[in-house]
N, C-alpha and C positions, 0 to 999 in steps of 0.2 A: 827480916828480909833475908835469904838465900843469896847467898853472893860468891862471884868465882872471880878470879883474874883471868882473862881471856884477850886470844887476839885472832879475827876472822879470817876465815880460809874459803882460797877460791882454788875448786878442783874444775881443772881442766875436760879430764874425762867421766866424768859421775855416772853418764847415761851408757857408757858403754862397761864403767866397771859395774854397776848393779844391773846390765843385761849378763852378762858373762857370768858373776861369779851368784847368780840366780839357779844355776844347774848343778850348786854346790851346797847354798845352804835357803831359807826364807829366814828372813830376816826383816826389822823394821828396819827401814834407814832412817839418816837424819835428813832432814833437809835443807838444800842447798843454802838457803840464806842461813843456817844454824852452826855450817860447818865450822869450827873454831879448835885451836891449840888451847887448852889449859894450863895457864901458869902457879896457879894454886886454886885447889877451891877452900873457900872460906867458911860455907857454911851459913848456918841463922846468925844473923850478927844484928844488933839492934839500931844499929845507926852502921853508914859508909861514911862517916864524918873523919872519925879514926884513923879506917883506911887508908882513904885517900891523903889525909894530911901526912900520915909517915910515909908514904910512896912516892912523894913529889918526887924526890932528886931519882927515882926513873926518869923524870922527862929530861934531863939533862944529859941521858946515856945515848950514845949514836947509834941505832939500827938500820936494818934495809929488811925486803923483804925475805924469806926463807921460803927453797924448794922442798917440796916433797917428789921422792919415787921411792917407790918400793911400797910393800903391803904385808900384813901381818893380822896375827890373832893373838887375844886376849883368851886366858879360859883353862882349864884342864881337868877332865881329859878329856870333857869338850869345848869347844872353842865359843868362845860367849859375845865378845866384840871383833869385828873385823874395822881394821883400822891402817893408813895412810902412815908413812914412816917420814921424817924430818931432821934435819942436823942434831946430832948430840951434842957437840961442840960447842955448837952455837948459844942453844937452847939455855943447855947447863949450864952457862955462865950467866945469863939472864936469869936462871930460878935458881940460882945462888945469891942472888941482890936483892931478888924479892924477898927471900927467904930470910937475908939479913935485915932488911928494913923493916919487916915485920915480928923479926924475934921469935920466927917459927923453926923448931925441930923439923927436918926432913925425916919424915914416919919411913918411909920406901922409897928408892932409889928411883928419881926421877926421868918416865922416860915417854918422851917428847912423842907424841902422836896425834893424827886428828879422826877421831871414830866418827865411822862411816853410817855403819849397822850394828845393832845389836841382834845375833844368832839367834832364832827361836830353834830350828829345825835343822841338823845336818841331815842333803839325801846324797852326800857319794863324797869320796875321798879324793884325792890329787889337786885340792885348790894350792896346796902348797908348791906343787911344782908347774901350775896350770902357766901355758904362755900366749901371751897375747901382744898388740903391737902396741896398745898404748901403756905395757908394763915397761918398756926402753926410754920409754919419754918421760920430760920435767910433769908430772903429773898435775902440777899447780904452783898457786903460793901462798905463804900463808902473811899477812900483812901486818908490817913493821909495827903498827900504833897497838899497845897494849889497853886493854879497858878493864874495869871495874866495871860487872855485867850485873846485875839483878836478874836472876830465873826465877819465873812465876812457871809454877810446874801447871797444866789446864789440861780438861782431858784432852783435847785434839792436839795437846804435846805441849814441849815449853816454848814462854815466851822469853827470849832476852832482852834486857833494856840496857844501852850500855849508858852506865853512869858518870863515867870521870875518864876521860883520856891520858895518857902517859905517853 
């Protein structure tokens, strides 16, 4: 089974940030019920049995939820994911725990986002300086309960199942 650590995210503005930033690139998006923070992906793992048992003392850690504003890309030298920005602070102390309870090496320098779309197509430049009114606003949030997700990848996209709450 395909397993990540994840915790879901409600964007505020979604319908107007993929009408707007549509005149900059085509892209698939994700969709609304899929939007999520990744806390580690895990990969093919043959049992969550494991998992879940070294991850318990997460549920003993106090969270609230996390804003997002701001927005960014993934990619070079062209931009490949457009993605939603969120505390580092916050974050990186939470997938420092994870990271210890599971006994994993941090490969890359972990940085907290929730992708939006993934880029097929750039047609014009200036999304980076593009302004709009819902870029001043709490753009969403992303929700305190961390899960152990099962992704069954299908062709009409993935399915997440969440397995075990923290």
């Amino acid at each position: 089974m395909r397993l990540f650590l994840g915790s879901f995210a409600n964007v505020e503005f979604y319908d107007e940030i993929r009408r707007d930033m549509a005149r900059f690139f085509d892209a698939k998006w994700v969709e609304p019920k899929n939007l999520h923070l990744t806390w580690l992906y895990l990969g093919e793992q043959q049992s969550a049995t494991p998992v879940i048992d070294r991850l318990q003392p997460l549920k003993m850690l106090p969270r609230m939820p996390l804003s997002m504003q701001g927005y960014g890309t993934f990619g070079s030298p062209l931009p490949r994911v457009f993605y939603l920005k969120t505390s580092r602070v916050v974050t990186s102390v939470i997938h420092t725990k994870i990271s210890e309870l599971l006994g994993s090496e941090e490969e890359e320098a972990f940085h907290p986002h929730i992708t939006m779309a993934r880029i097929k197509k750039v047609h014009a430049n200036g999304y980076e300086h593009f302004e709009s009114p819902w870029m001043s606003e709490p753009l969403g949030i992303v929700e305190p309960a961390i899960y152990l997700i099962e992704s069954r990848l299908t062709p009409a996209g993935p399915i997440y199942i969440p397995l075990e709450e923290f």
